[in-house]
N, CA and C atoms of all chains as a GROMACS GRO file, in nm:
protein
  588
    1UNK      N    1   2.131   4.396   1.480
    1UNK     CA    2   2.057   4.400   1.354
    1UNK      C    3   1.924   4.327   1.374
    2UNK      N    4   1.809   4.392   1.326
    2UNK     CA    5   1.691   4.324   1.360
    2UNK      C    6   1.640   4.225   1.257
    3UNK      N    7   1.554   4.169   1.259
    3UNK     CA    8   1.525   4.072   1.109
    3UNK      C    9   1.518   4.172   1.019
    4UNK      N   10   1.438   4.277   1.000
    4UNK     CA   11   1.388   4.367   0.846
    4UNK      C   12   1.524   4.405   0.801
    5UNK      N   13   1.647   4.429   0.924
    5UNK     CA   14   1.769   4.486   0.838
    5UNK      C   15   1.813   4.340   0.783
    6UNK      N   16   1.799   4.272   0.839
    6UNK     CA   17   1.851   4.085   0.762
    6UNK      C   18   1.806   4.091   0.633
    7UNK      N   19   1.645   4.140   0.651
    7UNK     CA   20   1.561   4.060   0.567
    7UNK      C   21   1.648   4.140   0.407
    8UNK      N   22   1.648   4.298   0.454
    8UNK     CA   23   1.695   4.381   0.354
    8UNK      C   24   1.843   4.379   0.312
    9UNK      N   25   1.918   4.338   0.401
    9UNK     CA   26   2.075   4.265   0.330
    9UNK      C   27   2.063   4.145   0.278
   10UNK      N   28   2.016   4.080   0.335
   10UNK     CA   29   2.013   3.924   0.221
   10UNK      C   30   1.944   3.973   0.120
   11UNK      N   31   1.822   4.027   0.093
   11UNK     CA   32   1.789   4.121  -0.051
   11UNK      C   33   1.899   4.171  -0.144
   12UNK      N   34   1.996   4.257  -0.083
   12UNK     CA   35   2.048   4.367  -0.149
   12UNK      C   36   2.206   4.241  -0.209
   13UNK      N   37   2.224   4.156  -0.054
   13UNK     CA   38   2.373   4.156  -0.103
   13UNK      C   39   2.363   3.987   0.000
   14UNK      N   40   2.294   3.898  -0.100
   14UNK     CA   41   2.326   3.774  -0.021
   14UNK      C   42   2.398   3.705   0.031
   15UNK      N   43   2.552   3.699  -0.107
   15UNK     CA   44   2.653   3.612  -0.064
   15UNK      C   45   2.721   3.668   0.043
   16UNK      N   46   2.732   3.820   0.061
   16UNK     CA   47   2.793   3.892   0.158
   16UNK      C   48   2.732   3.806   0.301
   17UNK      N   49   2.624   3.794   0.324
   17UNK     CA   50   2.600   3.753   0.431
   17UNK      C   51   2.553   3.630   0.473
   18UNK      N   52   2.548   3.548   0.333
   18UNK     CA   53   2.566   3.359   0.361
   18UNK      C   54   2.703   3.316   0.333
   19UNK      N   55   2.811   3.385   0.263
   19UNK     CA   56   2.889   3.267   0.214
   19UNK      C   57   3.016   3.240   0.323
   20UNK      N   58   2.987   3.320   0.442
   20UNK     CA   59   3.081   3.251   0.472
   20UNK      C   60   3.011   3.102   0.564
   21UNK      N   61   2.864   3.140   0.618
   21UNK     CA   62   2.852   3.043   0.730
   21UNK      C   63   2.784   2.882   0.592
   22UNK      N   64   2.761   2.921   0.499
   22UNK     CA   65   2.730   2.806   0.370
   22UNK      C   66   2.844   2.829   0.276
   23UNK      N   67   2.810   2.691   0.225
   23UNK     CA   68   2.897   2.654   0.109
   23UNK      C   69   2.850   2.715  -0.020
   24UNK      N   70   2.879   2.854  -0.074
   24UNK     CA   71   2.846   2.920  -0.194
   24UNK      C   72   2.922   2.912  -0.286
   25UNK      N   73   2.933   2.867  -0.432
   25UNK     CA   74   3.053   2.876  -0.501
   25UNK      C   75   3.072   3.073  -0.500
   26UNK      N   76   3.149   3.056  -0.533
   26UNK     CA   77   3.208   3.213  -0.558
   26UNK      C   78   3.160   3.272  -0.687
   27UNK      N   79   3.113   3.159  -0.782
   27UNK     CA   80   3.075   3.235  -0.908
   27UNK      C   81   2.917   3.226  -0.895
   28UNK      N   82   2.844   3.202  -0.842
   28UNK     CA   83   2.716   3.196  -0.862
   28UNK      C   84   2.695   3.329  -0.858
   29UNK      N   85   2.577   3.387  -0.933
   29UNK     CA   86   2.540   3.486  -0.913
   29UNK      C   87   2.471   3.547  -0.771
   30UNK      N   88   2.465   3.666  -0.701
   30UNK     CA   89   2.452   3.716  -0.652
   30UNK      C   90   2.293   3.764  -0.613
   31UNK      N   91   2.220   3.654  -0.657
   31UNK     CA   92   2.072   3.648  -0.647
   31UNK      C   93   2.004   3.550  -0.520
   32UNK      N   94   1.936   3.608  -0.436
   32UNK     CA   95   1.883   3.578  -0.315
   32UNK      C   96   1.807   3.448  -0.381
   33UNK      N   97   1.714   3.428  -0.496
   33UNK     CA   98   1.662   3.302  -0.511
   33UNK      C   99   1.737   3.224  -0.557
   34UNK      N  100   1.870   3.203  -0.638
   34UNK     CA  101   1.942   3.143  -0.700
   34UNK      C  102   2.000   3.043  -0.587
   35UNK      N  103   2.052   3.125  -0.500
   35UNK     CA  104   2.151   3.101  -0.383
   35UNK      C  105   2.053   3.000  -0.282
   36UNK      N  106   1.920   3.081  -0.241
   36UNK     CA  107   1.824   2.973  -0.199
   36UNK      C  108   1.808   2.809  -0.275
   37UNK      N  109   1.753   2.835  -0.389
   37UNK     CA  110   1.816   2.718  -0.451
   37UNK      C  111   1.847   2.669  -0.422
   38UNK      N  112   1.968   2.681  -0.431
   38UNK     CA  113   2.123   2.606  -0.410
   38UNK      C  114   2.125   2.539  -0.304
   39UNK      N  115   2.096   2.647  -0.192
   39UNK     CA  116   2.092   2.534  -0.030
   39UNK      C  117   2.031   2.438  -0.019
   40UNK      N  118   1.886   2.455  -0.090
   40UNK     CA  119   1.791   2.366  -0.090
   40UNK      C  120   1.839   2.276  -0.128
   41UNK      N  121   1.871   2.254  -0.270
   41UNK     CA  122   1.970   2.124  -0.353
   41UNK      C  123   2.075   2.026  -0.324
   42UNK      N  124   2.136   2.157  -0.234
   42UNK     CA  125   2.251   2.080  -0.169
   42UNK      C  126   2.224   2.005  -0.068
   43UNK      N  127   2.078   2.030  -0.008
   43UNK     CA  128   2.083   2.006   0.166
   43UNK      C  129   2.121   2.118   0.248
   44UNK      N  130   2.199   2.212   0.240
   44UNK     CA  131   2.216   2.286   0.331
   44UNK      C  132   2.105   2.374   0.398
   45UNK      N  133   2.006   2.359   0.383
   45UNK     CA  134   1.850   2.390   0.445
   45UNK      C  135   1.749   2.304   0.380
   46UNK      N  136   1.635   2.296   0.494
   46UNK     CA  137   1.555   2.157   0.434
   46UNK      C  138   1.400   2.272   0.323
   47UNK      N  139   1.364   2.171   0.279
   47UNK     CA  140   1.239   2.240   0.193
   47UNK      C  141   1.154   2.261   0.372
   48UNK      N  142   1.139   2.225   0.417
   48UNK     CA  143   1.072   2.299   0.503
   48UNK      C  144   1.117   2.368   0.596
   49UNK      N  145   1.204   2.405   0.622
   49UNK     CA  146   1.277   2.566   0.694
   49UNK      C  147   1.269   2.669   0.577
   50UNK      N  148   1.224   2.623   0.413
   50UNK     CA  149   1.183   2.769   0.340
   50UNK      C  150   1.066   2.765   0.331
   51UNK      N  151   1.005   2.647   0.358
   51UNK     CA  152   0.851   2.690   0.396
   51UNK      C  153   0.785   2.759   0.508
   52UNK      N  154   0.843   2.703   0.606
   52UNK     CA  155   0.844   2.817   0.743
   52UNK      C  156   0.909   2.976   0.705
   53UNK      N  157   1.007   2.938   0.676
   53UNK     CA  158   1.085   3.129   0.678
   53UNK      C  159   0.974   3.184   0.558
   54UNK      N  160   0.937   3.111   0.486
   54UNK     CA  161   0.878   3.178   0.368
   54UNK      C  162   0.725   3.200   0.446
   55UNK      N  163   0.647   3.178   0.531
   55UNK     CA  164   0.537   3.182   0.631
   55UNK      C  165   0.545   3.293   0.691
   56UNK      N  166   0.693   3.299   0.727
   56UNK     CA  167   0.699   3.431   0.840
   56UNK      C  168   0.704   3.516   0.794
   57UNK      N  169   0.794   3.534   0.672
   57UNK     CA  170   0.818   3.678   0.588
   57UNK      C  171   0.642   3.722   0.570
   58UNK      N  172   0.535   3.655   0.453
   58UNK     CA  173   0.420   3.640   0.490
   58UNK      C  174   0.338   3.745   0.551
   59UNK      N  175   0.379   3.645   0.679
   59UNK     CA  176   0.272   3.726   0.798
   59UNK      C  177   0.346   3.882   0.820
   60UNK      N  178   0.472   3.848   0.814
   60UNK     CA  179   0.516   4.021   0.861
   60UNK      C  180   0.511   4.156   0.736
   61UNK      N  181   0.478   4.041   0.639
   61UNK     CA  182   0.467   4.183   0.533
   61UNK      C  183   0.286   4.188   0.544
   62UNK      N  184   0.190   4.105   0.586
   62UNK     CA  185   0.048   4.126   0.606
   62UNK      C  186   0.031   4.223   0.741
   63UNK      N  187   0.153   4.214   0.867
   63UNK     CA  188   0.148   4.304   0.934
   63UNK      C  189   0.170   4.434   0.950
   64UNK      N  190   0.260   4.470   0.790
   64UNK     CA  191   0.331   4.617   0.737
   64UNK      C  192   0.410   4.600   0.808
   65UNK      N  193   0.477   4.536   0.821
   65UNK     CA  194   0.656   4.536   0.948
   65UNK      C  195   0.725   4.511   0.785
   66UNK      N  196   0.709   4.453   0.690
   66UNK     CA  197   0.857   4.509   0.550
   66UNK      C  198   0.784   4.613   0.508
   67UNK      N  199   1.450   2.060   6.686
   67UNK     CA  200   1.456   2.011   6.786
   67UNK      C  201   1.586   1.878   6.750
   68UNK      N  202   1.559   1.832   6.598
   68UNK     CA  203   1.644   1.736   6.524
   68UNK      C  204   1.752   1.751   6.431
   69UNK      N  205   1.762   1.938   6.460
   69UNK     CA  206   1.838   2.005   6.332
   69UNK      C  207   1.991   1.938   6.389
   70UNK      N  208   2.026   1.923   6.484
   70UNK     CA  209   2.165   1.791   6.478
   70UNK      C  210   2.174   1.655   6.445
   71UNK      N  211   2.061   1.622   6.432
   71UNK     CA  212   2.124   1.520   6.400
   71UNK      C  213   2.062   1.467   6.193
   72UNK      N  214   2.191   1.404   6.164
   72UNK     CA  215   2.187   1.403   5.983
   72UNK      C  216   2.039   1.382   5.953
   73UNK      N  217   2.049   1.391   5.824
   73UNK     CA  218   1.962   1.356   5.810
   73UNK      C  219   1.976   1.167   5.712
   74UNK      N  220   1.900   1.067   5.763
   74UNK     CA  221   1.908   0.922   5.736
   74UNK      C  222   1.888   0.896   5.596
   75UNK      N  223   1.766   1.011   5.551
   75UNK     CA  224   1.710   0.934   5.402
   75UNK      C  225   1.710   1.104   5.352
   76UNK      N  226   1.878   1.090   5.318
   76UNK     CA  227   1.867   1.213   5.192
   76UNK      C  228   1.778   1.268   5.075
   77UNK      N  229   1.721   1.311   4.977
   77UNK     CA  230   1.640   1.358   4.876
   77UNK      C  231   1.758   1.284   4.807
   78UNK      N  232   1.698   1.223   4.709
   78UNK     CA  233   1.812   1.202   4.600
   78UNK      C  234   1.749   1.144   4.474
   79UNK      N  235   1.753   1.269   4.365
   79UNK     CA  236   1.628   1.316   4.279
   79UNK      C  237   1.717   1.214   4.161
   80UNK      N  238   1.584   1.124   4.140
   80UNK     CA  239   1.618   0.979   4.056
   80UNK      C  240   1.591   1.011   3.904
   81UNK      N  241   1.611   1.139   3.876
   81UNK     CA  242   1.638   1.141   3.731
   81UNK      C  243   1.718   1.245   3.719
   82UNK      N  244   1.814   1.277   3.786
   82UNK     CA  245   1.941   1.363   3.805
   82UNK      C  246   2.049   1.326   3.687
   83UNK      N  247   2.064   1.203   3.699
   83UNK     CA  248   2.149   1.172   3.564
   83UNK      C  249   2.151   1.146   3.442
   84UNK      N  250   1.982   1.189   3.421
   84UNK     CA  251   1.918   1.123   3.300
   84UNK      C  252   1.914   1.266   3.230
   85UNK      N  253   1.935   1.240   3.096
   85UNK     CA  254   1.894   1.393   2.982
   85UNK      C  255   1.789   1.370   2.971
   86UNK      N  256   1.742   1.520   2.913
   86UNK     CA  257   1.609   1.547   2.935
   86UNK      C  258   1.540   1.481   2.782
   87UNK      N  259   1.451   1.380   2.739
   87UNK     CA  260   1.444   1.331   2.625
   87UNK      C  261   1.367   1.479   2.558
   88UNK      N  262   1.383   1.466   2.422
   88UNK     CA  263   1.328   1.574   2.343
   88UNK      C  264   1.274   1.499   2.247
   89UNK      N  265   1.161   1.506   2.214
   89UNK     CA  266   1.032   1.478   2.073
   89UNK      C  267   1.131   1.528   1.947
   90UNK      N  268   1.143   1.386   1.898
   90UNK     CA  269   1.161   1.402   1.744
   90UNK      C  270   1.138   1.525   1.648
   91UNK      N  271   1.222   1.585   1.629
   91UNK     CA  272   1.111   1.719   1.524
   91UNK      C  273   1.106   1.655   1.386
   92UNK      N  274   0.972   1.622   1.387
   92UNK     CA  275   0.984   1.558   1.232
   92UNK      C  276   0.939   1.675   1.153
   93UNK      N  277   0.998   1.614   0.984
   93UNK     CA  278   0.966   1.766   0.889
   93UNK      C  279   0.850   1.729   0.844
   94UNK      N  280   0.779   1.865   0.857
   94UNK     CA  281   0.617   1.892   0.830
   94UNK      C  282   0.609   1.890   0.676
   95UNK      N  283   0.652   1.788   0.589
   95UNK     CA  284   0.610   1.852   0.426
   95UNK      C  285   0.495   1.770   0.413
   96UNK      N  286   0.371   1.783   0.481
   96UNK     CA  287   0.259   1.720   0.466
   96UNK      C  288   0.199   1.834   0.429
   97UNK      N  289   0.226   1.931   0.537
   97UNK     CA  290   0.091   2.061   0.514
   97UNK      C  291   0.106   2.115   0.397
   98UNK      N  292  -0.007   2.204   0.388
   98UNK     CA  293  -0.040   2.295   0.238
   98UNK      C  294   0.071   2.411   0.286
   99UNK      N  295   0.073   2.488   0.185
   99UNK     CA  296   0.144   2.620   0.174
   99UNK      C  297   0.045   2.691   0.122
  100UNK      N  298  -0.030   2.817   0.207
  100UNK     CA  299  -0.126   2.877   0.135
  100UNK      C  300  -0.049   2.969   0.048
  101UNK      N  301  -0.135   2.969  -0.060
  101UNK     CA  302  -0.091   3.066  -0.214
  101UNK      C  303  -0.176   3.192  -0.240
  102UNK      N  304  -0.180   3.315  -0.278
  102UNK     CA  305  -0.296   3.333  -0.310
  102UNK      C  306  -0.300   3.390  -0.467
  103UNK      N  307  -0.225   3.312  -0.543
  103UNK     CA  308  -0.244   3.260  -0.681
  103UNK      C  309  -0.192   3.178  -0.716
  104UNK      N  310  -0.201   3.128  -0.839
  104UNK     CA  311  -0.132   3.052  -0.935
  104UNK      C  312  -0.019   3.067  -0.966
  105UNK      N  313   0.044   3.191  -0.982
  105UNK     CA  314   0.131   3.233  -1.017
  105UNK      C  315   0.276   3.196  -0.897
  106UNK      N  316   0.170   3.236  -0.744
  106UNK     CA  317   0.291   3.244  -0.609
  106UNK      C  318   0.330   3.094  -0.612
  107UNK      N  319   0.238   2.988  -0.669
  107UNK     CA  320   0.275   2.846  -0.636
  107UNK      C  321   0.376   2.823  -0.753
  108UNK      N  322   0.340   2.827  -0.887
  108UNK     CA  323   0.430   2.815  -0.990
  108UNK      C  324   0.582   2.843  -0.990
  109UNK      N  325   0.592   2.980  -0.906
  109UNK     CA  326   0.722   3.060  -0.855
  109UNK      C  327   0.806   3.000  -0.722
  110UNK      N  328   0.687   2.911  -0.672
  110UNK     CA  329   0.788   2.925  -0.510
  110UNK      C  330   0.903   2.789  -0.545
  111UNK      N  331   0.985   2.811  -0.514
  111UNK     CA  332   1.141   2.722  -0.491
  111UNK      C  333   1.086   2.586  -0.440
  112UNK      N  334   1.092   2.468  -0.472
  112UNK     CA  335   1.164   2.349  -0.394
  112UNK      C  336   1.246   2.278  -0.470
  113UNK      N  337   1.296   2.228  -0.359
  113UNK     CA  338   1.428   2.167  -0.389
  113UNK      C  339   1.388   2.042  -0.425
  114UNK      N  340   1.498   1.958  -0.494
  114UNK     CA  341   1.504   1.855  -0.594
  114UNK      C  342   1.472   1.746  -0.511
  115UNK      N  343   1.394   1.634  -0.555
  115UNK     CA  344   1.342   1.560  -0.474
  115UNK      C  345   1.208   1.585  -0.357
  116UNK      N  346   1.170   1.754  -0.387
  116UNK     CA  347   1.072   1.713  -0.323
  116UNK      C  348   0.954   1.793  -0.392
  117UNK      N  349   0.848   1.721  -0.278
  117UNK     CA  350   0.708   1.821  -0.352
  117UNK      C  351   0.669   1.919  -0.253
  118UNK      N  352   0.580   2.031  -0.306
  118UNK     CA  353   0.496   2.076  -0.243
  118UNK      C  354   0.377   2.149  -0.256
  119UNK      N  355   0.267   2.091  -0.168
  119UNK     CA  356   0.115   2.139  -0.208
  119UNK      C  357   0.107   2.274  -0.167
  120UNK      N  358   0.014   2.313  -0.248
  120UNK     CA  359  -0.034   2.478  -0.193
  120UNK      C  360  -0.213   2.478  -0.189
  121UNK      N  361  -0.266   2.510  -0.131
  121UNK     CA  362  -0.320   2.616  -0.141
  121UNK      C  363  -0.397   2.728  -0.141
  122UNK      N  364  -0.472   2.762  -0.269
  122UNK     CA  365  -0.509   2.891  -0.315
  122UNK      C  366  -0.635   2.939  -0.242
  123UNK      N  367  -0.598   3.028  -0.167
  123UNK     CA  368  -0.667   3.128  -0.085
  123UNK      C  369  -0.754   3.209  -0.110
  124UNK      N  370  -0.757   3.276  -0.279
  124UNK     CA  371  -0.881   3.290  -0.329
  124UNK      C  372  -0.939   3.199  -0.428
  125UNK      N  373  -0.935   3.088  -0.465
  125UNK     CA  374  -0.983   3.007  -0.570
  125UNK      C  375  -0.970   2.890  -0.533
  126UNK      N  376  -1.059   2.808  -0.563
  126UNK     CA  377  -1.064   2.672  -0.489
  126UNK      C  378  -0.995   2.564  -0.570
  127UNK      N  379  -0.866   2.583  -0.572
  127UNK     CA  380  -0.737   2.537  -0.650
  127UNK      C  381  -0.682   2.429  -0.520
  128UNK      N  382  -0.626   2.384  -0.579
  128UNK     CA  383  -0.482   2.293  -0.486
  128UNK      C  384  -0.407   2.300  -0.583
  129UNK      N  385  -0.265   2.268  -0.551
  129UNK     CA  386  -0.128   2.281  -0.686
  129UNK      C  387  -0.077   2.187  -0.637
  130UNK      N  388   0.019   2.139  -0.708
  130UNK     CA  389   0.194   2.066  -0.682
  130UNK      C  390   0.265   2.118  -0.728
  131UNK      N  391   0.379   2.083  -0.704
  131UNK     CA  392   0.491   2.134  -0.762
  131UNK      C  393   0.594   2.058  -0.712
  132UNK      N  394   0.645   1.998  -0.811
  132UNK     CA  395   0.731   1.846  -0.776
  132UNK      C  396   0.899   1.852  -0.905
  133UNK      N  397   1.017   1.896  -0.776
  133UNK     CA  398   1.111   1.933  -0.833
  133UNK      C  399   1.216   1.727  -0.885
  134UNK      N  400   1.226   1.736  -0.961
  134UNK     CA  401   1.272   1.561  -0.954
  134UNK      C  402   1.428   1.596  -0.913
  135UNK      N  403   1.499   1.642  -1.063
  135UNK     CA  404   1.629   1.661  -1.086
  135UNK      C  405   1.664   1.783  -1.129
  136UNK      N  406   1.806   1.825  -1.142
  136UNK     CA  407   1.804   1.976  -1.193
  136UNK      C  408   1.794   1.970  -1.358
  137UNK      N  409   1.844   1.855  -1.423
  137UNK     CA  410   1.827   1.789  -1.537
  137UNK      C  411   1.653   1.805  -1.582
  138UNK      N  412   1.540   1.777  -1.478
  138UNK     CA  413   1.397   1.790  -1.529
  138UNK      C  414   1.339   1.931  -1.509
  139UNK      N  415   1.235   1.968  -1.575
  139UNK     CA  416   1.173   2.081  -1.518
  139UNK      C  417   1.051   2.049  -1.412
  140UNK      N  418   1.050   2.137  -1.328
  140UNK     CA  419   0.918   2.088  -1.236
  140UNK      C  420   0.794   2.063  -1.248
  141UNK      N  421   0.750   1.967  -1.238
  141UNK     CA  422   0.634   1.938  -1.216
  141UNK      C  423   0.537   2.038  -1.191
  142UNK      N  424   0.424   2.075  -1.217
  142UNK     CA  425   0.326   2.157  -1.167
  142UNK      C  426   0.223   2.090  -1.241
  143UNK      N  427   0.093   2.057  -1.162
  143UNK     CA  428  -0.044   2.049  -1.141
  143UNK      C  429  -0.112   2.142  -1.067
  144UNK      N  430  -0.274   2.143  -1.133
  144UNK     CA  431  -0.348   2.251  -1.069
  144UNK      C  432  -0.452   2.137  -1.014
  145UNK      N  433  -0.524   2.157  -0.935
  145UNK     CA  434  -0.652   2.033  -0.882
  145UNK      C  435  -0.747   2.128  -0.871
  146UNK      N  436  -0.887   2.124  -0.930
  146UNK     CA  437  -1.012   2.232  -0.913
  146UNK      C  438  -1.052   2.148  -0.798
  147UNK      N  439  -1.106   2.202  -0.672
  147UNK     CA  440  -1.204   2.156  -0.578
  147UNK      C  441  -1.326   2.139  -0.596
  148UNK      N  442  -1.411   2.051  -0.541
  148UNK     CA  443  -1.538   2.024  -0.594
  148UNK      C  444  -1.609   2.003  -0.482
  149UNK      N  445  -1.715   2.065  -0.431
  149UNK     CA  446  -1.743   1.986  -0.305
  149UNK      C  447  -1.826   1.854  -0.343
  150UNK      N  448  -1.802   1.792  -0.266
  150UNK     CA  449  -1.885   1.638  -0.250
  150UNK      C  450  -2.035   1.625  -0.199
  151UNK      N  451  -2.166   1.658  -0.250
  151UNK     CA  452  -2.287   1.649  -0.204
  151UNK      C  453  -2.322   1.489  -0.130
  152UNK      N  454  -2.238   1.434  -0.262
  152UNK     CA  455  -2.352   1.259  -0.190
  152UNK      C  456  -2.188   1.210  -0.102
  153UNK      N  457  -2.296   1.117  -0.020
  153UNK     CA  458  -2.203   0.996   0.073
  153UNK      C  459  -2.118   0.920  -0.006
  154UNK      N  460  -2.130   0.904  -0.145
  154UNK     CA  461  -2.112   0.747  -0.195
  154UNK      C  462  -1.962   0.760  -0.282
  155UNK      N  463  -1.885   0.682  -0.254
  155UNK     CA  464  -1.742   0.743  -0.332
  155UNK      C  465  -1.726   0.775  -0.473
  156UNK      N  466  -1.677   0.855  -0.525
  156UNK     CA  467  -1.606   0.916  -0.672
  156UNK      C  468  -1.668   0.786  -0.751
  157UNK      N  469  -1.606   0.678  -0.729
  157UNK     CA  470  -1.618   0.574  -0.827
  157UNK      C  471  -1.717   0.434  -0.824
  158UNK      N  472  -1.804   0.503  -0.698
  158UNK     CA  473  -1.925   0.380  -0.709
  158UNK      C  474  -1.966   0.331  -0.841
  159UNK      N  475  -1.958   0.206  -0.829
  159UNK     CA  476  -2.072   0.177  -0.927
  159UNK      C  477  -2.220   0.229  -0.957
  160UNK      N  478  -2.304   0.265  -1.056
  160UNK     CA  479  -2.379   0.297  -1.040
  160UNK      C  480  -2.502   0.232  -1.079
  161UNK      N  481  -2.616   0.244  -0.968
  161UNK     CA  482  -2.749   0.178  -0.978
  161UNK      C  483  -2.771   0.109  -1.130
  162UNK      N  484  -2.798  -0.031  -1.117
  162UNK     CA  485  -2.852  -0.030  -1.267
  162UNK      C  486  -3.013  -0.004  -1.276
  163UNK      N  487  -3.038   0.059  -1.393
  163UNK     CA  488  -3.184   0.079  -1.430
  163UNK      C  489  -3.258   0.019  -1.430
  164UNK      N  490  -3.357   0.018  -1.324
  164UNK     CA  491  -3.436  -0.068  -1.341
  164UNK      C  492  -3.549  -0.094  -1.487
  165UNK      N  493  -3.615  -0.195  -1.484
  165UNK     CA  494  -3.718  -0.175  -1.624
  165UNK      C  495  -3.857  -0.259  -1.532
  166UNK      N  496  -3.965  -0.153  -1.588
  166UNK     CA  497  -4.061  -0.218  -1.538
  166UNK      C  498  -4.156  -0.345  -1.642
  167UNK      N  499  -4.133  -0.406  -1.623
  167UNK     CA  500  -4.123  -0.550  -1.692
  167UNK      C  501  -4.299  -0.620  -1.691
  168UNK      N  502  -4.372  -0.538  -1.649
  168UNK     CA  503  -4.504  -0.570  -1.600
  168UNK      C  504  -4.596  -0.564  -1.735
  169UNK      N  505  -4.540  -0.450  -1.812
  169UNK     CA  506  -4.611  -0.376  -1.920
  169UNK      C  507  -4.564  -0.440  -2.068
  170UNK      N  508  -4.460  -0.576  -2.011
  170UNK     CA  509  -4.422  -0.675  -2.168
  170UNK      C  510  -4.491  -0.818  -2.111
  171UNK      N  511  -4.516  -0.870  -2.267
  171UNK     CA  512  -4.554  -1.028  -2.256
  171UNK      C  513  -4.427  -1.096  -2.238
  172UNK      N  514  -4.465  -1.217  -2.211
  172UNK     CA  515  -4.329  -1.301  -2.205
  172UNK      C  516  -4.358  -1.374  -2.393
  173UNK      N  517  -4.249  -1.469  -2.396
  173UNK     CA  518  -4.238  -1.549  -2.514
  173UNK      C  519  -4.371  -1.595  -2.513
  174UNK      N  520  -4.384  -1.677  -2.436
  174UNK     CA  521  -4.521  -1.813  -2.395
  174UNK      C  522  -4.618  -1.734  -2.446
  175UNK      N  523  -4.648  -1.618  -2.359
  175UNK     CA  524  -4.774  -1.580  -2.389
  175UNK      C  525  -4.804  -1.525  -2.558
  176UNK      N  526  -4.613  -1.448  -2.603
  176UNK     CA  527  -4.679  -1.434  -2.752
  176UNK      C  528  -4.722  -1.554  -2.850
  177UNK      N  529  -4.608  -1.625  -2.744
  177UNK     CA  530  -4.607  -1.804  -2.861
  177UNK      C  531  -4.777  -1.841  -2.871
  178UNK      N  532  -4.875  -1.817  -2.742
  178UNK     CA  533  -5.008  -1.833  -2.721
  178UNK      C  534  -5.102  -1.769  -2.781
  179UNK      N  535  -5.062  -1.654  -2.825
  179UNK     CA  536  -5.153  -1.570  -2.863
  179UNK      C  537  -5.135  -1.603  -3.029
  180UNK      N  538  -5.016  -1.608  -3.044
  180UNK     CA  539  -4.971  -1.649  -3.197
  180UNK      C  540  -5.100  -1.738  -3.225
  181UNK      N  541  -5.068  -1.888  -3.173
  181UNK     CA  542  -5.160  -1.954  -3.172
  181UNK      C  543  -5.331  -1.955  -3.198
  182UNK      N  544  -5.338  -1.881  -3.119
  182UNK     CA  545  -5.469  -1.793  -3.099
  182UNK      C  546  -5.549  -1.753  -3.200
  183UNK      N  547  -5.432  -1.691  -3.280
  183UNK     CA  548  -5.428  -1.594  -3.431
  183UNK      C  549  -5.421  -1.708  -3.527
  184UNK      N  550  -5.371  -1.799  -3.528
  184UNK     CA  551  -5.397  -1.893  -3.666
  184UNK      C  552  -5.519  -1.966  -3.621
  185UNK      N  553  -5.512  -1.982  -3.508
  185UNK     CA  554  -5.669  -2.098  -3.520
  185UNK      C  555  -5.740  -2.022  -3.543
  186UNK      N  556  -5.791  -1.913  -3.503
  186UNK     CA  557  -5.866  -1.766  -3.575
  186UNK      C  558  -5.906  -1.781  -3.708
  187UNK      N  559  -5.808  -1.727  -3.766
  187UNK     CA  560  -5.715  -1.728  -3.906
  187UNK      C  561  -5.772  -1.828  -3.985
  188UNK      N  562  -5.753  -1.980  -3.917
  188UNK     CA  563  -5.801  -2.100  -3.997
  188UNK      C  564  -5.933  -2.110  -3.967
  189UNK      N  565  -6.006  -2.077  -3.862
  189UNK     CA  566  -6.144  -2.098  -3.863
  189UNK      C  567  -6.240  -1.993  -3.965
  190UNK      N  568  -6.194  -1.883  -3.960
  190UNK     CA  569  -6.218  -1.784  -4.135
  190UNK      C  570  -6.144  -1.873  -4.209
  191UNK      N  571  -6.111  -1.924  -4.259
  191UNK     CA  572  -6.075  -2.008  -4.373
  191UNK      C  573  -6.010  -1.943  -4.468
  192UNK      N  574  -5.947  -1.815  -4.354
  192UNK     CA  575  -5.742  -1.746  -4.429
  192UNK      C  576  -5.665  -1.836  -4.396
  193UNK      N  577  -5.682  -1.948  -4.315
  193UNK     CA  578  -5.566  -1.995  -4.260
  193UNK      C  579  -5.461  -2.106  -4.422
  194UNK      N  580  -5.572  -2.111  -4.509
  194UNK     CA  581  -5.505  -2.197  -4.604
  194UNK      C  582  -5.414  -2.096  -4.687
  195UNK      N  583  -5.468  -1.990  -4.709
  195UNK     CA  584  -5.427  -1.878  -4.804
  195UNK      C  585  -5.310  -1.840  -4.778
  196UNK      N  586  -5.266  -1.848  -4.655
  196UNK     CA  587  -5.110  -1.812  -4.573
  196UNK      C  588  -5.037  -1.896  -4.647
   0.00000   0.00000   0.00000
């Protein structure tokens, strides 16, 4: 799977593809920013690994690669 | 000609047992996050306890955005940029005005001239009439 298919399953269907390797409750909704959130809050990713990932997405949608 | 006999002073590489040290990765939340509105900074996620600057790529903005608790709502500031023409900081004091002081009498001299004016005054013989 390359990043754009990542980029487009964590879009479509997040918890499917974070909850098992993070701690997701089961009822949260099913929203890619909600869930971001959450990691953030918890610690389970730092504010700056979504500032970086949020950099890269960025540049690759200024390159037409999404 | 010496390939029999050992060799006396083996190679014996003096940081063989040592790990390789690795540079601290410290977290970068110093830098800006370029924005290119108001809107992308207002929207972007951080997490509780922290801040983060942006910015704005077409407008000479800076932002914050400072998450405390999930209990508060976030913080957001806008900062207009200004460029700085003079050397002298934001909050110098400023020059006091001078006065050119050349073009007044002092006391003395009015107190003198006063003078001046009654002996005047009394030598016309207004000076009683006062």
């Amino acid at each position: 799977m390359n990043i754009i298919q990542m980029m487009n399953q964590f879009r479509q269907n997040p918890m499917a593809m974070l909850s098992k390797r993070f701690n997701i409750p089961q009822n949260m909704a099913n929203d890619p920013n909600a869930i971001i959130q959450h990691l953030m809050n918890t610690g389970q990713i730092s504010q700056d690994m979504y500032n970086r990932a949020n950099q890269q997405f960025k540049q690759m949608k200024n390159n037409n690669m999404m | 000609m010496y390939e029999n006999y050992p060799n006396p002073y083996p190679y014996v590489n003096p940081y063989s047992g040592m790990t390789r040290l690795q540079a601290p990765v410290m977290p970068q939340n110093n830098t800006f996050v370029p924005v290119s509105n108001i809107n992308e900074a207002k929207n972007y996620m951080v997490a509780y306890g922290n801040s983060v600057t942006f910015k704005d790529e077409n407008a000479p903005y800076i932002y914050t955005k400072t998450a405390i608790s999930q209990m508060d709502a976030p913080i957001f500031k806008k900062y207009r940029l200004v460029e700085e023409t003079s050397d002298l900081p934001v909050n110098a004091p400023k020059e006091e005005m001078t006065m050119d002081l050349s073009v007044y009498v002092t006391k003395d001299e009015f107190g003198a001239l006063q003078k001046e004016l009654q002996a005047l005054k009394q030598a016309l013989g207004e000076g009683d009439k006062a």
